[in-house]
NUDODO-90737 format. One line per 8 residues: number of its first residue (from 1); their letters; for each residue y negated, z negated, x of C-alpha. Coordinates in pm, 1 decimal, padded with zeros to 6 digits. Layout:
N
NUM	a	Y:Z:X; ... .
end
This chain:
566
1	xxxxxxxx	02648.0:06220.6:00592.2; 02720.4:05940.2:00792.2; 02641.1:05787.4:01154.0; 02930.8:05822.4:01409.5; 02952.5:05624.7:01652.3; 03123.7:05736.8:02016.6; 03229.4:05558.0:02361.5; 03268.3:05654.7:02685.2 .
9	xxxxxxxx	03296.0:05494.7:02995.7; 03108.0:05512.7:03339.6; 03203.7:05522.0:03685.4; 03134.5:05158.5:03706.7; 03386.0:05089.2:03381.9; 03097.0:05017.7:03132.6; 03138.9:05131.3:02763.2; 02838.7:05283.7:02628.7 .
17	xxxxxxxx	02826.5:05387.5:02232.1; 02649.6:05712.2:02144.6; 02525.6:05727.2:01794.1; 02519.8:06058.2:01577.5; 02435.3:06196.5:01243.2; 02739.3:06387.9:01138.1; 02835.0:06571.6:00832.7; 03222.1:06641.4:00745.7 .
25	xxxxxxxx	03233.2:07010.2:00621.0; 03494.9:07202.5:00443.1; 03705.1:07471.9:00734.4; 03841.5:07787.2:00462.3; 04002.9:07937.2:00741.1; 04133.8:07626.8:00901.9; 04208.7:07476.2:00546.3; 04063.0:07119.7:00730.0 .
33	xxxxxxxx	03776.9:06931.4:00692.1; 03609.0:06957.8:01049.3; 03291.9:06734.7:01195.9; 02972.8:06851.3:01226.8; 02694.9:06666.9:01448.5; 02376.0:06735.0:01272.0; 02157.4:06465.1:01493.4; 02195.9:06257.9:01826.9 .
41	xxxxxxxx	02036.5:05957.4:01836.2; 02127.3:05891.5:02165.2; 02266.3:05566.1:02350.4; 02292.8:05253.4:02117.9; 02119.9:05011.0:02380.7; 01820.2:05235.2:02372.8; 01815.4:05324.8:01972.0; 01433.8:05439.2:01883.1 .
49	xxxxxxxx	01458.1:05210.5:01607.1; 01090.3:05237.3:01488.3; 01126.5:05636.2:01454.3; 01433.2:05545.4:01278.6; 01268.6:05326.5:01027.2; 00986.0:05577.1:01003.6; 01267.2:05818.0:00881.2; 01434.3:05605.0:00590.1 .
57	xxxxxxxx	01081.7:05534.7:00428.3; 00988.1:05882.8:00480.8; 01344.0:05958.5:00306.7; 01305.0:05672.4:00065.8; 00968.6:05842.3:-00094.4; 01193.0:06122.2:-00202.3; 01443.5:05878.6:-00462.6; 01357.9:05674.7:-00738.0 .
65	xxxxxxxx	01288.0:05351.0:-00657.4; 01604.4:05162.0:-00785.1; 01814.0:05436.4:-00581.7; 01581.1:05314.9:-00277.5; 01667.0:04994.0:-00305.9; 02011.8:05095.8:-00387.4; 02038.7:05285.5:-00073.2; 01822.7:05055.0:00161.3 .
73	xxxxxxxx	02077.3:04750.2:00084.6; 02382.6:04685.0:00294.0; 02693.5:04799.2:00119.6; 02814.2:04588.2:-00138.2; 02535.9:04337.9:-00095.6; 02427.0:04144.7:-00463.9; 02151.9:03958.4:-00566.9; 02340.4:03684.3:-00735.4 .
81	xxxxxxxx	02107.7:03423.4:-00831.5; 01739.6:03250.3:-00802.2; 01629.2:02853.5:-00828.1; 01293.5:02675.9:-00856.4; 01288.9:02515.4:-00481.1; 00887.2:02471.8:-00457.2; 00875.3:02131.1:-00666.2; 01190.4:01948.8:-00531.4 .
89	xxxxxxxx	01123.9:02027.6:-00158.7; 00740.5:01876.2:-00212.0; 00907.6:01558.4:-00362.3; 01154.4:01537.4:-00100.5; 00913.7:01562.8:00130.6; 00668.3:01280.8:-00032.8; 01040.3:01082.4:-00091.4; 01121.0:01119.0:00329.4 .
97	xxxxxxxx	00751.0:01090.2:00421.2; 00678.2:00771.6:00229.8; 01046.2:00616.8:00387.6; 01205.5:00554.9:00012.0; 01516.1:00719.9:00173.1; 01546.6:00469.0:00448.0; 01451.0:00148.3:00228.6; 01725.2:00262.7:-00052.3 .
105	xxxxxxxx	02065.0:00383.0:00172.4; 02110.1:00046.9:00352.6; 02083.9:-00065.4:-00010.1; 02327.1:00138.3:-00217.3; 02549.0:00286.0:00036.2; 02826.1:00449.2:-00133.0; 03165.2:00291.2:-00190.3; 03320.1:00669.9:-00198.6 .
113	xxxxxxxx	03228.6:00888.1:00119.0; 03214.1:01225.1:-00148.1; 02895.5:01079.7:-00334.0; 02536.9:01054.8:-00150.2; 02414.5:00801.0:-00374.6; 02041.2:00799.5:-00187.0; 02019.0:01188.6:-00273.1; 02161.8:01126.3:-00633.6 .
121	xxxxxxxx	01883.7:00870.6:-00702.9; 01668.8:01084.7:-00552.4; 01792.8:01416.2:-00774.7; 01727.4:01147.3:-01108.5; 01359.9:01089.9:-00958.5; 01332.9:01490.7:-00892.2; 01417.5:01568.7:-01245.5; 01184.5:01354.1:-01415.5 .
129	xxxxxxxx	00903.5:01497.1:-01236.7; 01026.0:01862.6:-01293.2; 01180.3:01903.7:-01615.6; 01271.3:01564.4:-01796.2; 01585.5:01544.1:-01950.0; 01890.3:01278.1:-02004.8; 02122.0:01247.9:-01720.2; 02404.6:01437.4:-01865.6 .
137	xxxxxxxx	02162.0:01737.0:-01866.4; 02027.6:01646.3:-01513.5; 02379.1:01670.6:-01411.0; 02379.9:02042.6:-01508.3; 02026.3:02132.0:-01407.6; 02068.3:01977.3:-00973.9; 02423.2:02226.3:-01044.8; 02298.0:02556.9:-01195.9 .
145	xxxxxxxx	01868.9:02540.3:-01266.4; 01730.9:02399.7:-00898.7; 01792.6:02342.7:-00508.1; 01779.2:02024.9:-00456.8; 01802.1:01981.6:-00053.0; 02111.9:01773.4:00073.9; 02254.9:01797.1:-00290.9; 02459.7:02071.8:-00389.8 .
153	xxxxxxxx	02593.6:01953.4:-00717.8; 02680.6:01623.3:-00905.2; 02841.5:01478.6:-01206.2; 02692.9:01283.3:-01481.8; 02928.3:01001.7:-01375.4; 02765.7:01002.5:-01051.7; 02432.4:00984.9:-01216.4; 02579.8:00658.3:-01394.0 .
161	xxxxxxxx	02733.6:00578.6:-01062.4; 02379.8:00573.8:-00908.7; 02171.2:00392.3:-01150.8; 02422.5:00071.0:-01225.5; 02353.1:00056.1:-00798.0; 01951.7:00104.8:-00831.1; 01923.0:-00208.5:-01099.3; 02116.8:-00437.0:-00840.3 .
169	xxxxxxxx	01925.1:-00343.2:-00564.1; 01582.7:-00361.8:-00758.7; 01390.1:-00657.5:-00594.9; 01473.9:-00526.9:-00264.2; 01361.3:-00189.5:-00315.2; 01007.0:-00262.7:-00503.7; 00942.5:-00498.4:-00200.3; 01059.1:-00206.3:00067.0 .
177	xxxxxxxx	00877.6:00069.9:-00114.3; 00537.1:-00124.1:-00135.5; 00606.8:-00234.9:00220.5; 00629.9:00156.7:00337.6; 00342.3:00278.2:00123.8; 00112.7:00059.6:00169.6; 00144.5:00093.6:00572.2; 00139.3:00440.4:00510.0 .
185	xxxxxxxx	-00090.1:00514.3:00253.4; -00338.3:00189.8:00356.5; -00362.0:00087.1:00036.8; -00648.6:-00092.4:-00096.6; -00473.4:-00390.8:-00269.3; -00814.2:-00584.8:-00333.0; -00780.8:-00535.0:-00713.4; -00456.5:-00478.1:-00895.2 .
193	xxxxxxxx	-00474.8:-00369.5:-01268.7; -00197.4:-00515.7:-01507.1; -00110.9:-00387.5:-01850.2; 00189.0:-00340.2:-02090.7; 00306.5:-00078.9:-02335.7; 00614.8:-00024.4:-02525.6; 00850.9:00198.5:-02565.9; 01095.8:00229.8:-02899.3 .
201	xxxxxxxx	01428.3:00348.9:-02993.5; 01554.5:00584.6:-03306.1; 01817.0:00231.3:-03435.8; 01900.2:00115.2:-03748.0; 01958.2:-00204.8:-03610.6; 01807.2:-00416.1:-03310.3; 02090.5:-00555.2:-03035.2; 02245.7:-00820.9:-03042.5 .
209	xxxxxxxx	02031.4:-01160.3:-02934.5; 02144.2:-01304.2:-02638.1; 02073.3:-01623.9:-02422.1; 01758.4:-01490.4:-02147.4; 01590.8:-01696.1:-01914.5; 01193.6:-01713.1:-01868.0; 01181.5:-01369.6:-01717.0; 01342.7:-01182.6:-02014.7 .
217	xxxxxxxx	01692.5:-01168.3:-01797.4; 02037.8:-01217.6:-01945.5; 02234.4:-01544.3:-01844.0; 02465.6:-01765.5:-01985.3; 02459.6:-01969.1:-02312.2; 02515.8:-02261.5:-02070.8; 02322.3:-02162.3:-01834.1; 02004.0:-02431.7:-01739.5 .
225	xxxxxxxx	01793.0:-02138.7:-01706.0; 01880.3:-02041.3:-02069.1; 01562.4:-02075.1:-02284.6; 01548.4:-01827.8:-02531.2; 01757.6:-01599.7:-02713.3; 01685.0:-01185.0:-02815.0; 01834.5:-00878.0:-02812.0; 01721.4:-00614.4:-02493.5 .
233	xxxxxxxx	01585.4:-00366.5:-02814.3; 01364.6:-00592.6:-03099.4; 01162.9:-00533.6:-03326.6; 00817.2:-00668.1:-03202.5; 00444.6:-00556.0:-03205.6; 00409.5:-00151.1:-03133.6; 00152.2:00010.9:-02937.6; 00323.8:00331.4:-03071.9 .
241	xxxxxxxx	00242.4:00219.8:-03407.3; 00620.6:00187.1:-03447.1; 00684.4:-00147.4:-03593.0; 00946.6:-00034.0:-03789.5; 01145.8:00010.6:-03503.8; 01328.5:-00176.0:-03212.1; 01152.9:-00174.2:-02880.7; 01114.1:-00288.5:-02506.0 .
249	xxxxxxxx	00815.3:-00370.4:-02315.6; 00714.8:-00212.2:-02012.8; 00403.6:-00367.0:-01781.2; 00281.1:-00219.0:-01487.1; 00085.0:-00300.8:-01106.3; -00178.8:-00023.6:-01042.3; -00406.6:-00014.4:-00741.0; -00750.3:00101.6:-00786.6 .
257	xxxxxxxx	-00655.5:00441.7:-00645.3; -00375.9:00440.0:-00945.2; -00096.8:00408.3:-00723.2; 00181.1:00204.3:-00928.2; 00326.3:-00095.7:-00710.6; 00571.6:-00223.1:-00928.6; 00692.0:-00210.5:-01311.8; 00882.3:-00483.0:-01504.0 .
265	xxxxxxxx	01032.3:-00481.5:-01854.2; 01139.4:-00736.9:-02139.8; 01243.0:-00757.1:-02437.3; 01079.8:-00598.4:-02731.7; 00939.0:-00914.6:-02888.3; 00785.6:-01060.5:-02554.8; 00412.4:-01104.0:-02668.7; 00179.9:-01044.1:-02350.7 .
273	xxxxxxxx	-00023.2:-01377.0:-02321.3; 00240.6:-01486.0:-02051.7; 00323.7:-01191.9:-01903.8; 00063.5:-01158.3:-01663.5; 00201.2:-01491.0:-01509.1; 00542.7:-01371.5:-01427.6; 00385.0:-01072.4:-01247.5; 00181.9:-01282.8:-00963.8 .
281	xxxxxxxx	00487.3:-01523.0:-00955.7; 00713.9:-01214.6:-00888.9; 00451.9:-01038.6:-00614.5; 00363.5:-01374.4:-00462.7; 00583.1:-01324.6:-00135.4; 00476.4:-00989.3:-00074.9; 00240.2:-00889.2:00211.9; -00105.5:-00937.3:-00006.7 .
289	xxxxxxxx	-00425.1:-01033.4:00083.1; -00692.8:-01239.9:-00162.5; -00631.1:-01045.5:-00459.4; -00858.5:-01000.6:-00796.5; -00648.0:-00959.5:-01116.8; -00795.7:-00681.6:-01379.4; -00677.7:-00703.3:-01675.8; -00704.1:-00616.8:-02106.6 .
297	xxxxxxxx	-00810.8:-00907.5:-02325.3; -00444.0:-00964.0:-02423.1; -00435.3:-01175.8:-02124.2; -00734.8:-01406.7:-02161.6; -00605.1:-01710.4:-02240.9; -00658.0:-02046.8:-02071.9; -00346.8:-02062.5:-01913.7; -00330.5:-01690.3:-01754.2 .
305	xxxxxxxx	-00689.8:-01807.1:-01635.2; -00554.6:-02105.7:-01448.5; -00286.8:-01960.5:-01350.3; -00420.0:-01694.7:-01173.7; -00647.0:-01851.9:-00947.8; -00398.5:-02031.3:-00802.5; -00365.0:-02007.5:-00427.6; -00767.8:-01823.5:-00371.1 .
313	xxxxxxxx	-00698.9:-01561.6:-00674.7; -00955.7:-01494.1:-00905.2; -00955.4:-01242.7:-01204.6; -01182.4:-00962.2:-01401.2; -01020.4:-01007.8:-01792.0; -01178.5:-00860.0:-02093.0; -01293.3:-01104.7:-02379.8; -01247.7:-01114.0:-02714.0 .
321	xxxxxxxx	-01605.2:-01032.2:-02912.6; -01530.1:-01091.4:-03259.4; -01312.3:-01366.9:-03220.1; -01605.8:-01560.2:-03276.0; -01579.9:-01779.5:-03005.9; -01784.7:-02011.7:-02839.9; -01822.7:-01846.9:-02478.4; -01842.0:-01467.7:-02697.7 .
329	xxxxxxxx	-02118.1:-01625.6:-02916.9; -02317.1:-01781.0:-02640.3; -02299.2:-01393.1:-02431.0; -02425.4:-01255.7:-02727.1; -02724.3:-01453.8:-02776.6; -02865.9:-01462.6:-02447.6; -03158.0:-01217.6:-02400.2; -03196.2:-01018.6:-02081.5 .
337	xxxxxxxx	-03220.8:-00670.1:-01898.3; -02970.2:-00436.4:-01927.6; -02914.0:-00261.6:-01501.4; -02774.4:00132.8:-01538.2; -02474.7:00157.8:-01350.9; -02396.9:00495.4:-01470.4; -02528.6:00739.1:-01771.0; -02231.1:00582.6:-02003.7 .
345	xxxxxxxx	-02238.6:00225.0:-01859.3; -02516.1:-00011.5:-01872.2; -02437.4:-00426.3:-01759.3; -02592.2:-00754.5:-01803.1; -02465.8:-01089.5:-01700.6; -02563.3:-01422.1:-01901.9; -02551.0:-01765.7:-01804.6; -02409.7:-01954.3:-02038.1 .
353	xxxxxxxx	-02302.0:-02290.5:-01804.5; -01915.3:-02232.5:-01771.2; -01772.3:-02181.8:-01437.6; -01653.8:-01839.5:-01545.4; -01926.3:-01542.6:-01502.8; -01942.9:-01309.5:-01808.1; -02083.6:-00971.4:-01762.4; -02180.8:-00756.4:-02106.2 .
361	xxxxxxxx	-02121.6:-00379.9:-02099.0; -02302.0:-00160.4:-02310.3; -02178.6:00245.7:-02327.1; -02509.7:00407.2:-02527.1; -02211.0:00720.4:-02616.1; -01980.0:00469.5:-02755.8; -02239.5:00307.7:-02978.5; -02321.9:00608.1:-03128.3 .
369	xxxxxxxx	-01916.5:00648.4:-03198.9; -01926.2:00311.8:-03317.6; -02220.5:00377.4:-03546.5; -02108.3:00754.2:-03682.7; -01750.2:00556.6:-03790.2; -01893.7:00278.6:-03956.8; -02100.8:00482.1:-04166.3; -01818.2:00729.6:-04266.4 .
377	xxxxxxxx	-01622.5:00404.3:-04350.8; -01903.6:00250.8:-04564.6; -01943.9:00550.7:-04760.5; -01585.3:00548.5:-04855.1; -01594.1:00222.2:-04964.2; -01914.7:00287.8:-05143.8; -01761.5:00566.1:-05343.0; -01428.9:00342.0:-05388.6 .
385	xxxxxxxx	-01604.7:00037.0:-05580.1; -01911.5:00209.7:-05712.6; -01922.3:00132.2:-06072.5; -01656.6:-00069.3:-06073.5; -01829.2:-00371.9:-06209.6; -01747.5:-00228.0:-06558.3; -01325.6:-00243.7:-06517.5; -01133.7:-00499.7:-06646.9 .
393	xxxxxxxx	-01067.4:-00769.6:-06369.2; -00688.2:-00703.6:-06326.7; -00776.7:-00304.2:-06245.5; -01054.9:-00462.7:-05988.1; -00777.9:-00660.7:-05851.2; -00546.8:-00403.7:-05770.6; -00820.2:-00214.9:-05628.7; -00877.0:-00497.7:-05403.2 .
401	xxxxxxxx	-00514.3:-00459.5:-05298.5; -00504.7:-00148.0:-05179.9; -00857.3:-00162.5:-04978.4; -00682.8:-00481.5:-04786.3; -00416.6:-00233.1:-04696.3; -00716.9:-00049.0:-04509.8; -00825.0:-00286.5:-04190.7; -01112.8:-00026.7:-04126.6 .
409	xxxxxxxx	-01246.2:-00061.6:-04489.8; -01126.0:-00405.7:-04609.2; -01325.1:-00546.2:-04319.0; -01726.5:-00445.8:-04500.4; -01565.8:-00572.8:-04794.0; -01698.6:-00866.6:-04984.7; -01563.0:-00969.9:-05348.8; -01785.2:-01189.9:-05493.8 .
417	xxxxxxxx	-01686.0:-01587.2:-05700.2; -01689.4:-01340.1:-06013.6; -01469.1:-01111.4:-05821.8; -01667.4:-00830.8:-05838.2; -01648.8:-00587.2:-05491.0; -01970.3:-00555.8:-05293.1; -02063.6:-00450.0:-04948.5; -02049.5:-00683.4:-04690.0 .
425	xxxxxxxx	-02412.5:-00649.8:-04555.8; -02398.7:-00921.9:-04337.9; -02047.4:-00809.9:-04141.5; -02205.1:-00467.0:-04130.9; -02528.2:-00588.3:-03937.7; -02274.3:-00818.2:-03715.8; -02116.1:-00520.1:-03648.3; -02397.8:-00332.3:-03573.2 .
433	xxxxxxxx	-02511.2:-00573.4:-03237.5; -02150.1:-00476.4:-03112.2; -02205.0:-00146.6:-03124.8; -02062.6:00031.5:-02785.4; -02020.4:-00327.6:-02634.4; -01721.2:-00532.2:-02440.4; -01810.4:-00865.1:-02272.2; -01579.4:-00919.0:-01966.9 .
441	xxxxxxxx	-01498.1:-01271.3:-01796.3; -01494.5:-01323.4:-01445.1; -01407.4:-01595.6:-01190.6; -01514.7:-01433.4:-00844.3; -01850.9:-01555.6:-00752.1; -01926.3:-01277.3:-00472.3; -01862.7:-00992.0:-00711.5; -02202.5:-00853.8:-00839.6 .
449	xxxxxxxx	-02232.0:-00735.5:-01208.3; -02187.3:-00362.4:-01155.1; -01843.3:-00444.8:-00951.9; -01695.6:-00668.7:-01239.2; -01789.6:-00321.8:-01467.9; -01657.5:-00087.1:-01263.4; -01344.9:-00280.5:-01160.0; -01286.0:-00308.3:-01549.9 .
457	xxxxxxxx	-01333.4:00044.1:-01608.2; -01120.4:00155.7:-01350.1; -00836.0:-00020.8:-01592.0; -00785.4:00341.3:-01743.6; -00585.1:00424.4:-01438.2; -00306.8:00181.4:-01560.7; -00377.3:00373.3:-01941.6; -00371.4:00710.9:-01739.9 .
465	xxxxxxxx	-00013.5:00607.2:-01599.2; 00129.4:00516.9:-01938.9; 00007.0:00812.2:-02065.4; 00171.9:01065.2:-01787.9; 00489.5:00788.8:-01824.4; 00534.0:00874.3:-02199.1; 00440.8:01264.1:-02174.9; 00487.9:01425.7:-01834.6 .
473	xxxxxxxx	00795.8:01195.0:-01725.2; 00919.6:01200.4:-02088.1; 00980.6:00766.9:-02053.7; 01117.7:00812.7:-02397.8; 01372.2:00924.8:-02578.6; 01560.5:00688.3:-02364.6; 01926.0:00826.3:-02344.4; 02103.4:00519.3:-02294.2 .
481	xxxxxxxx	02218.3:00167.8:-02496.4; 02290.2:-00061.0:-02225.5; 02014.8:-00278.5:-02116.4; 02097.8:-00259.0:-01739.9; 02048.3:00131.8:-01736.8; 01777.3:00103.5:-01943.7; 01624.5:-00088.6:-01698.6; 01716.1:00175.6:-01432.8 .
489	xxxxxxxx	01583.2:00445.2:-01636.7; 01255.4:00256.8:-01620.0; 01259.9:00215.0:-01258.2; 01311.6:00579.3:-01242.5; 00999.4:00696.0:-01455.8; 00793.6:00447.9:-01173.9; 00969.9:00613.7:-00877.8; 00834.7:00941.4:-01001.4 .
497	xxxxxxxx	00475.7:00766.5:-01118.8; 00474.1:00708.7:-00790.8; 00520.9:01044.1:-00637.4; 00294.5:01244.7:-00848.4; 00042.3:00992.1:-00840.4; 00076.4:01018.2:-00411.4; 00044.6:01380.6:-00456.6; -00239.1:01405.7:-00741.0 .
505	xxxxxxxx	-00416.4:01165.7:-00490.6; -00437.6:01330.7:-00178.5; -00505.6:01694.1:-00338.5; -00731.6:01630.1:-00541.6; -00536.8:01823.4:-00836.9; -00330.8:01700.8:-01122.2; 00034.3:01707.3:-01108.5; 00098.1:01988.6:-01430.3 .
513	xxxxxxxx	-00167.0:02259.1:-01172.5; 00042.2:02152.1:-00867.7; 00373.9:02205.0:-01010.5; 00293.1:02513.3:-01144.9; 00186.5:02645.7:-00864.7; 00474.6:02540.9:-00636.3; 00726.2:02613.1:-00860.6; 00729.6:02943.9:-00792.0 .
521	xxxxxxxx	00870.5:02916.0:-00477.0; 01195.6:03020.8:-00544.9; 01589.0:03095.3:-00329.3; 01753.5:03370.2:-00398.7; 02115.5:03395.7:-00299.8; 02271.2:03725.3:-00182.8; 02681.7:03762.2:-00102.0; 02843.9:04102.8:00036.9 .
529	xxxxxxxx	03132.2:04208.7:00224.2; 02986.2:04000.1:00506.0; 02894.2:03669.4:00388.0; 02601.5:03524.3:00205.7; 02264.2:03416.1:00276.4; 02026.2:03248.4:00085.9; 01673.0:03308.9:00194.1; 01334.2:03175.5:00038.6 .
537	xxxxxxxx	01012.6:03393.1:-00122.8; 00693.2:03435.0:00083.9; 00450.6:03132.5:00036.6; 00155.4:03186.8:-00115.1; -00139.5:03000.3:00031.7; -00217.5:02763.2:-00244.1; 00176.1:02693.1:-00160.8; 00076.3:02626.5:00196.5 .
545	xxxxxxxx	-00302.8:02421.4:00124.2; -00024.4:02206.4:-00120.9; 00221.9:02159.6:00197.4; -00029.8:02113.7:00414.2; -00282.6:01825.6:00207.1; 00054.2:01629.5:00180.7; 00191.3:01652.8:00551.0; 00506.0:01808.8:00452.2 .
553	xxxxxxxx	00677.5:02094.3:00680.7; 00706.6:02419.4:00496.7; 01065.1:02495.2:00407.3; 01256.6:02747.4:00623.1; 01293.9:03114.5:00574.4; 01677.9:03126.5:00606.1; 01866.4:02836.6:00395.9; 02200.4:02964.1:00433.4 .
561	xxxxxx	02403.9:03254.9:00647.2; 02773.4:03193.2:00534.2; 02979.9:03494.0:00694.5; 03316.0:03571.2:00541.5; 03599.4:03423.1:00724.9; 03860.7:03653.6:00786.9 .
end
């Protein structure tokens, strides 16, 4: 059966169609296949097409579903292929909302009119948010695993292409993009937390030393800014516990809210004490206000505290307790009330005549951590030396060797003039008045006690944002040897900090729950005879609450109708 279609022609000279249901049956007599009308359906420009729906599904029920679906599809028409388009739309939309597109193309341009190096950057940023991988694989996953919008396809050249641009361009754009976000976002800039990690590389050897200046940068041997030389990847101290390897180190600008401002990195033997000092020198031009420095104890020294408070600054730094110095003893000694700031925090500031104010925290759950450790450590160094006053002094000896190769046991150890190996009982009662303790220095006078704590504490958003750079972004294995795209790779892993932290942020959820949920908005592709289409699923509503909490438009339902040209 099939539907016929005939014409015919008014008085006036208007063509009107008349549709049918016909059937072509077998004549014997005529030996012909002759036409038979089983249905009219009447004029085409007045088609009942509801009763004619009403008719397929009622016809439908009667096959199995495949041969519905079979039937129900226009002729030749194949489903030829579904992509993820949830995640990268949402981060396009963050990318266009918070203007990184229109700081970045007047930067990079593009030198060849076939390569969108704005959308390639932003494809690099896309994929370490989605599915981390090195930029040959990137290449293959914007071409054949997701629908990037405004990028098609692109090579792993172009992905080099891309990031040699981004590291030129760097200053520029960590100005622009704080300039956008923080007009956007109104950011509160009051306290900016600064820390460092590290990142290492499976070498057998470090590179090459060459002539840097102050800020870690490459220059001539000649050059007057030439101070120091190292190679890009050292060996230096871990904080992977990887000193055995070469390394780079990373630092980073949080806001209170954990938004990431800026990132830096140096070579792998750059200790941290001076750090902190090339930071406000680098974000001294930008729009910010009076400004209080947080920071780890890594960056207590003198100098960092001088330095800071240059221009109105002032700073909340952690101090050293068992360095046994003079301010940390003084703290320690001075008697007072301990004000609840919360069930885990408790504060207390002493006076101990310095122009700095220090503030003593005390967490009641962390003292009972402390204490439960120390007492597994003490009876495993009890059951180590027990009775060994009777061995002969070289076995005692070697026994003292390998505790010392212990830090958490060597440090209750005490060898006697005799060199016999006793408990420490004086370290072990020092210890116990630090239990679940950390004294913090401060400079601003208008900051009460509970502030200074809870500025501190929120330090763990800087710690949160190495710990989503090195596990959700994948920061390492970096894919690369040269330091410049190193560098780049860097600056991508903050570009997409950035993002999910903007998106975490104003829904309230974490960025593994949001991008599974809007993930599954997919684009399936369909060609036939006609053409092809691409057209997206249905969203669900925690796809549209997502769309909607981050001010981004929802995508359309109809990406693509490509007819076939004749």
């Amino acid at each position: 059966m099939y539907v016929k279609a005939s014409t015919r022609k008014t008085r006036d000279g208007q063509t009107i169609r008349y549709l049918q249901l016909a059937h072509n049956e077998w004549d014997p007599a005529a030996k012909a296949s002759k036409t038979r009308v089983l249905y009219s359906f009447g004029r085409e420009d007045q088609l009942d097409v509801a009763g004619i729906r009403r008719l397929v599904e009622a016809l439908s029920r009667l096959l199995a579903p495949a041969d519905a679906l079979a039937a129900a599809s226009p002729a030749g028409l194949s489903f030829v292929e579904s992509r993820p388009l949830g995640g990268a739309w949402l981060l396009d939309g963050l990318w266009r909302r918070l203007r990184i597109d229109t700081v970045l193309r007047p930067l990079v341009g593009s030198s060849r009119r076939e390569i969108d190096v704005e959308r390639v950057l932003f494809a690099l940023v896309a994929n370490r948010a989605l599915a981390p991988s090195s930029k040959l694989a990137a290449a293959d996953w914007v071409c054949q695993d997701v629908h990037l919008p405004g990028l098609p396809h692109v090579t792993d050249d172009a992905c080099y292409r891309a990031m040699d641009q981004l590291i030129e361009v760097e200053p520029a754009l960590t100005r622009g993009v704080y300039d956008q976000i923080a007009d956007l976002l109104n950011l509160e800039v009051d306290l900016l937390f600064f820390d460092t990690t590290s990142t290492y590389f499976e070498l057998d050897e470090a590179d090459e030393p060459l002539w840097r200046d102050a800020l870690g940068k490459p220059v001539d041997a000649d050059d007057p800014a030439a101070v120091k030389q190292a190679g890009f990847r050292t060996h230096g101290k871990s904080k992977d516990s990887r000193d055995d390897l070469p390394q780079v180190v990373v630092g980073m600008a949080v806001t209170r809210t954990g938004i990431p401002v800026r990132v830096w990195c140096w070579p792998g033997n750059t200790s941290d004490s001076a750090l902190i000092r090339q930071v406000k020198t680098d974000m001294r031009e930008w729009s910010l206000a009076r400004i209080v420095w947080v920071a780890d104890r890594g960056f207590a020294s003198a100098e960092n505290r001088r330095f800071l408070q240059q221009g109105g600054g002032h700073y909340i730094l952690g101090e050293k307790l068992r360095a046994g110095t003079t301010e940390a003893d003084a703290a320690l000694s001075r008697q007072g009330r301990y004000a609840t700031v919360a069930d885990n925090l408790q504060v207390k500031e002493v006076n101990i005549d310095t122009d700095d104010r220090f503030v003593i925290c005390y967490n009641p759950e962390a003292a009972d951590r402390d204490a439960a450790v120390r007492t597994r450590l003490l009876a495993q160094l009890t059951d180590l030396i027990d009775d060994t006053d009777r061995l002969p002094a070289t076995k005692r000896a070697e026994l003292r060797g390998v505790i010392s190769t212990k830090p958490g046991l060597n440090r209750f150890l005490r060898v006697t003039p005799k060199g016999l190996l006793r408990l420490d009982q004086a370290k072990v009662k020092a210890e116990q008045r630090l239990d679940g303790k950390y004294l913090l220095r401060c400079s601003d006078p208008t900051l009460s006690a509970e502030d200074i704590a809870l500025g501190y504490k929120q330090l763990l958003e800087v710690e949160r944002g190495w710990r989503d750079m090195k596990t959700t972004l994948d920061l390492r294995p970096v894919f690369h040897r040269r330091e410049d795209r190193i560098r780049a790779h860097i600056l991508l892993c903050w570009l997409a900090l950035l993002l999910i932290r903007v998106a975490e942020t104003e829904t309230g959820r974490t960025w593994t729950a949001i991008r599974t949920d809007i993930d599954r908005l997919h684009l399936g592709v369909f060609t036939g005879p006609a053409g092809t289409f691409a057209q997206r699923t249905k969203l669900s509503q925690p796809q549209k609450t997502l769309l909607t909490k981050l001010k981004i438009a929802e995508p359309p339902r109809i990406f693509d109708a490509t007819p076939t040209t004749a």
